[in-house]
C-alpha positions as CSV (number, residue, x, y, z in Angstrom):
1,X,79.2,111.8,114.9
2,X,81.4,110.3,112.3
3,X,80.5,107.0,110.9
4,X,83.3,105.3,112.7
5,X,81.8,107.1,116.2
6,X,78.9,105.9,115.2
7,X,79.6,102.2,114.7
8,X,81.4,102.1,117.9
9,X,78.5,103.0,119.4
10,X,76.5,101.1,118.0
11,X,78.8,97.8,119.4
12,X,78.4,99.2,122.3
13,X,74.8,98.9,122.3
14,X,74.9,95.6,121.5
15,X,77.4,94.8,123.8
16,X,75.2,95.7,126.5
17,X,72.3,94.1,125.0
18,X,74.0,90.8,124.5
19,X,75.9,90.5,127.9
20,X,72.5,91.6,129.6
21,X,71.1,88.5,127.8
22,X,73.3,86.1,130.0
23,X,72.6,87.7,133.5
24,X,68.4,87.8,132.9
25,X,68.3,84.8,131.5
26,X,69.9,83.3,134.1
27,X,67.7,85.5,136.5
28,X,65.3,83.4,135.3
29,X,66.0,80.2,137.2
30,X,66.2,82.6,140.3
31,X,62.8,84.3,139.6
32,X,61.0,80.6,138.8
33,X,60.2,81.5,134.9
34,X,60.1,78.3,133.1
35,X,62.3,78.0,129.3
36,X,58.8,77.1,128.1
37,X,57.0,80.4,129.3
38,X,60.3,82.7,129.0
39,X,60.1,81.3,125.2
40,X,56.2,82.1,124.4
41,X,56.5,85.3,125.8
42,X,59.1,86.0,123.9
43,X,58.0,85.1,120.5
44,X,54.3,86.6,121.2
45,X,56.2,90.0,121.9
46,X,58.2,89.8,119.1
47,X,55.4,88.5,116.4
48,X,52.9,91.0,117.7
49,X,55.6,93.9,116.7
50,X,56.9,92.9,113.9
51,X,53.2,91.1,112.1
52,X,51.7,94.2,111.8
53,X,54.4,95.9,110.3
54,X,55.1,93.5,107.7
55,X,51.3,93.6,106.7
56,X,51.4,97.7,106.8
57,X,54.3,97.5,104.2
58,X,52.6,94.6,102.2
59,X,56.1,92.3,102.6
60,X,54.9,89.0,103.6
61,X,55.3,86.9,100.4
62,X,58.7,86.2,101.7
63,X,57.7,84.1,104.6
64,X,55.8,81.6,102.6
65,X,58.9,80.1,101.6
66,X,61.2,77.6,103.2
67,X,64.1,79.3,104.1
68,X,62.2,81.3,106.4
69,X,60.6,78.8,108.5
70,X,63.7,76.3,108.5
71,X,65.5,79.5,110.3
72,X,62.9,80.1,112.3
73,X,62.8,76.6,113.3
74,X,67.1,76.1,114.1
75,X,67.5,79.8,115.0
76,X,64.3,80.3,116.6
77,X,62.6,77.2,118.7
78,X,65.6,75.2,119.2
79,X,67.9,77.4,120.1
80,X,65.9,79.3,122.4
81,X,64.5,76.2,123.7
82,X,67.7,74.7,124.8
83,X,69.6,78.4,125.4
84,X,66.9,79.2,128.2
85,X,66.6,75.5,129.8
86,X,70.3,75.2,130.3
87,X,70.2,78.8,132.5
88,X,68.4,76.8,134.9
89,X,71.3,74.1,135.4
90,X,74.6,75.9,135.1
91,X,75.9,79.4,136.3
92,X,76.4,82.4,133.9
93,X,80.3,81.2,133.4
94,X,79.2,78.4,131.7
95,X,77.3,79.7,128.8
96,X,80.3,81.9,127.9
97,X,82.0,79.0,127.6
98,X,80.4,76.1,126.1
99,X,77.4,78.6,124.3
100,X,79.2,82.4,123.0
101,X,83.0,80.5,123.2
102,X,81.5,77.3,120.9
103,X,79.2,79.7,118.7
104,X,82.2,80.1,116.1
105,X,84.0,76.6,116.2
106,X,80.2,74.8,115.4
107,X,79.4,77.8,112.5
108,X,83.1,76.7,111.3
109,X,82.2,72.8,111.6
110,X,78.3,73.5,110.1
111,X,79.7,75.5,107.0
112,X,82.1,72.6,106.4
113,X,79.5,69.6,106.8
114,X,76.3,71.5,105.0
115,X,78.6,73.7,102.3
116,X,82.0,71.7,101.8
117,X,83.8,75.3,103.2
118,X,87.3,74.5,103.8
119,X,88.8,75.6,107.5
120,X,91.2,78.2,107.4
121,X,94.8,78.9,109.6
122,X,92.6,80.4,111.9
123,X,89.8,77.7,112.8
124,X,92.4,75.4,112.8
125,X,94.3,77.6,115.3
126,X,90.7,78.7,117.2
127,X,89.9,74.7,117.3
128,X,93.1,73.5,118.9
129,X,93.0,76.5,121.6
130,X,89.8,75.5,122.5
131,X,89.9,72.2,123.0
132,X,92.8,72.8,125.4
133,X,90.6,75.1,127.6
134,X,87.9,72.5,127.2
135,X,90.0,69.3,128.4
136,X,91.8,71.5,130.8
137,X,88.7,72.6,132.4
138,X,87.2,69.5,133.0
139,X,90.0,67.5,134.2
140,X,89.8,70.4,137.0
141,X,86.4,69.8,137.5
142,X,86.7,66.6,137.8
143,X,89.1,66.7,140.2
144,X,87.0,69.3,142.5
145,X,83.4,67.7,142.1
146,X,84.0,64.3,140.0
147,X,81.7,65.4,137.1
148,X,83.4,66.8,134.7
149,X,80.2,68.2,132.6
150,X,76.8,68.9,133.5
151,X,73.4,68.5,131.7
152,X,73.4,72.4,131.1
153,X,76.6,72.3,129.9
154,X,75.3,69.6,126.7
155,X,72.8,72.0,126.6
156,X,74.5,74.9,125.8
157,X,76.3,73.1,123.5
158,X,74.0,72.0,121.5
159,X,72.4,75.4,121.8
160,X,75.6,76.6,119.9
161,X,75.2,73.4,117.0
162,X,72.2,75.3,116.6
163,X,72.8,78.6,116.2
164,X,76.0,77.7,114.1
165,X,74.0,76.1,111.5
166,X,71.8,78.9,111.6
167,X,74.5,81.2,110.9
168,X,75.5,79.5,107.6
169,X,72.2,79.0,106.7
170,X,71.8,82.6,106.4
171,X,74.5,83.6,105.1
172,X,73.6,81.0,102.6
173,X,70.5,82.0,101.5
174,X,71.4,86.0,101.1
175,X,68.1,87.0,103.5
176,X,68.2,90.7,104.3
177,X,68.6,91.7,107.8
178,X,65.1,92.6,108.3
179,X,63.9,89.8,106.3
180,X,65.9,87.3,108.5
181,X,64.9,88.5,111.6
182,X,61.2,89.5,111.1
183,X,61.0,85.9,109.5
184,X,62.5,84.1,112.4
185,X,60.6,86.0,115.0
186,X,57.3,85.2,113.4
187,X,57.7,81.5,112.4
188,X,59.3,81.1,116.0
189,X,55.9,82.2,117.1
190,X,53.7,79.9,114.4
191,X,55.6,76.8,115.4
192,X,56.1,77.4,118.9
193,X,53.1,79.0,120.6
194,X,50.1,75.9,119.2
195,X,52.4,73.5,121.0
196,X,52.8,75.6,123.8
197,X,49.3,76.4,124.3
198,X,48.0,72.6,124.4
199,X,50.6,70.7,125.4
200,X,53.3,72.1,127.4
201,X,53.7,73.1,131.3
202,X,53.3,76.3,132.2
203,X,54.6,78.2,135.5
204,X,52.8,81.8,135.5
205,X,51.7,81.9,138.8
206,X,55.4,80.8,140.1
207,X,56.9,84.2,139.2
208,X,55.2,88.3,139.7
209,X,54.3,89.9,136.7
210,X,56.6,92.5,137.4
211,X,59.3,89.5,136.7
212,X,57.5,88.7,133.9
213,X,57.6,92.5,132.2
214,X,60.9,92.8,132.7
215,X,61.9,89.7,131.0
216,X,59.1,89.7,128.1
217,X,60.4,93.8,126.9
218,X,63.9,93.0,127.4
219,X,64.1,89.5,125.2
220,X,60.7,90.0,123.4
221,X,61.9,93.3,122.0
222,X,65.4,94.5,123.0
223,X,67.1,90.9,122.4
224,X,64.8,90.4,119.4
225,X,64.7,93.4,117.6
226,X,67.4,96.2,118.9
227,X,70.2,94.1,118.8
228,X,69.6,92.7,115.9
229,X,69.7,96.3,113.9
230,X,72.3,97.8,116.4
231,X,74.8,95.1,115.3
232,X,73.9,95.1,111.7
233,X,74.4,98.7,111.4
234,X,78.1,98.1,113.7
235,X,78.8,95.8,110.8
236,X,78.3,98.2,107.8
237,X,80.3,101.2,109.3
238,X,83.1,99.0,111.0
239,X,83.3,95.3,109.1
240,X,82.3,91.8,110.3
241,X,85.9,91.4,111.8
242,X,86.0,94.9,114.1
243,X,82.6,94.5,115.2
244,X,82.3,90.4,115.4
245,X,85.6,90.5,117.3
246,X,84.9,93.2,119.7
247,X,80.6,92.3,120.6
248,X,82.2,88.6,121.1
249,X,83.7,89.8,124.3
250,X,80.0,90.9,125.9
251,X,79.6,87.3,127.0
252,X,82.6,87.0,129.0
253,X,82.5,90.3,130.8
254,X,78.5,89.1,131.9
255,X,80.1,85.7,133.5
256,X,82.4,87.7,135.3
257,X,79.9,89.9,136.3
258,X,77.8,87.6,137.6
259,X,80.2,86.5,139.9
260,X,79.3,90.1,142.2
261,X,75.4,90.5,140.8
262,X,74.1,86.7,141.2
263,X,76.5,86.0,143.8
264,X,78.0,82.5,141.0
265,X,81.4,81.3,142.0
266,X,84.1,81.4,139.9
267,X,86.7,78.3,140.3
268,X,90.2,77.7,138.8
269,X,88.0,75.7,136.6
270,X,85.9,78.1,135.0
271,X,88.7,80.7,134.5
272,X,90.8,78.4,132.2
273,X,88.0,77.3,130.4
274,X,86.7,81.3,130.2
275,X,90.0,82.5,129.4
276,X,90.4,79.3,126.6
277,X,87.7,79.7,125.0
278,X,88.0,83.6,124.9
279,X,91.2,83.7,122.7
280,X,89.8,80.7,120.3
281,X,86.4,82.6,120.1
282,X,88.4,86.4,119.8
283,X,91.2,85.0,117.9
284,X,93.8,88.1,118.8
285,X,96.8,86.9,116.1
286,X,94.2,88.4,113.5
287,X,94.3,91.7,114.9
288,X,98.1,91.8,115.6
289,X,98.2,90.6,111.8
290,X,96.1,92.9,110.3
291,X,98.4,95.9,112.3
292,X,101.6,94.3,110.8
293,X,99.9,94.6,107.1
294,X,98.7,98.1,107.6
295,X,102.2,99.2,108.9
296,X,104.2,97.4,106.1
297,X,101.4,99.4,103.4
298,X,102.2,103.1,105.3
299,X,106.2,101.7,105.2
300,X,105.4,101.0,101.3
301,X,103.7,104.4,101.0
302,X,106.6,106.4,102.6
303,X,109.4,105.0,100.5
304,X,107.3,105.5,97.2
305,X,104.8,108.1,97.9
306,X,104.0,108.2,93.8
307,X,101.7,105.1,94.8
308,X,98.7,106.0,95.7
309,X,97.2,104.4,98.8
310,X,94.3,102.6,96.5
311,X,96.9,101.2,94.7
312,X,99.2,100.1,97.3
């Protein structure tokens, strides 16, 4: 396979991974698995993988530093924490909008606030967009059930704040792929699993193991760990823009999935705010901007083929 073929599948992969993500966590809820024990079993699967290998290779001095644990702590507990709680409020619709749709918008907002990054056209375009969807959406809601947001909605939400900051933290502090994610996994498990063992609730007699298997391979190891590589390596053979833009749309296609799978409804409501919140997230203009560039540079090439295409 070429390396294009390759990165394609690839986003794919992750595609499947990611919009799996959305229906079995929201299984969860159905299946009676608490956040709190989804969350331990997740970071005990994932620290009990990757631990051993970081000792085999003799690469653990990086985790002794701060930048580590502070992603492990925003990236790690608190997202997952509030990610997995609001599944047990709010249908599958809802995270794609006010978790995936927000993700970019609060990375924007969280690069600005912690690193003075100035907003492009684009965020400014993405912003405006989605706040339409969002005010349009609830003023619907309201209308049909007088509450125009729920607690899972805030949740997700502030889900989003945190995996936003955690975005530009990493991309701040110039962590390696496997460094960032190996680190997060295992000081999600250090901080995490001593609280959970003495001092929070936990529900493992409310759901069959078989539940529980299913849930602790797919988020403990698929979520965790293949994603994580299969989108990195999307990344390096097709760009950040390609692959971002296209594993964006995973989200979305689960909410509408789970309208036939987990038997959710879908309202007038939830379309505008899915369909809102999918152009801010996807931003389209870029794409039909990058086509009119590479168009005018073949035009350019054609009427002086001595230019080379580096060149032009």
């Amino acid at each position: 396979m070429s390396s294009r073929m390759q990165g394609y599948l690839f986003v794919v992969i992750t595609m499947c991974i990611w919009g799996s993500f959305t229906i079995l966590s929201r299984l969860n809820a159905q299946w009676h698995i608490s956040a709190w024990d989804i969350v331990a079993l997740r970071f005990t699967i994932g620290f009990c993988i990757l631990m051993p290998i970081l000792i085999f290779r003799r690469e653990t001095a990086f985790l002794w530093k701060k930048e580590p644990f502070i992603l492990g702590l925003l990236g790690g507990v608190a997202y997952c924490l509030t990610a997995y709680s609001a599944f047990h409020y709010v249908p599958a619709a809802h995270a794609a909008i006010f978790l995936n749709g927000c993700i970019p918008l609060c990375t924007a907002v969280a690069g600005f606030f912690l690193f003075k990054q100035p907003f492009d056209k684009h965020i400014w375009l993405s912003l405006v967009i989605m706040l339409a969807a969002v005010i349009g959406m609830s003023v619907l809601m309201y209308e049909q059930t007088h509450v125009a947001f729920s607690f899972g909605d805030g949740l997700f939400f502030l889900a989003a704040i945190w995996w936003g900051t955690f975005t530009v933290l990493l991309k701040q502090w110039k962590l390696s792929a496997w460094q960032a994610m190996s680190g997060v996994a295992i000081w999600s498990a250090l901080i995490y699993l001593p609280l959970y063992v003495c001092f929070l609730p936990k529900h493992w007699h409310d759901a069959t193991v078989m539940h529980f298997m299913i849930q602790g391979v797919f988020h403990g190891i698929f979520v965790v760990i293949v994603a994580t590589l299969t989108y990195i390596a999307a990344i390096e053979r097709l760009g950040a823009f390609k692959a971002g833009s296209i594993v964006t749309l995973a989200p979305f296609i689960a909410a509408l999935l789970a309208v036939p799978l987990l038997n959710e409804p879908l309202s007038g409501a939830v379309v505008v705010g899915l369909v809102g919140m999918a152009i801010g997230a996807l931003q389209p203009w870029r794409w039909i901007f990058r086509k009119d560039a590479l168009e005018t540079q073949l035009e350019q090439q054609k009427l002086n083929p001595s230019v080379s295409k580096d060149e032009s």
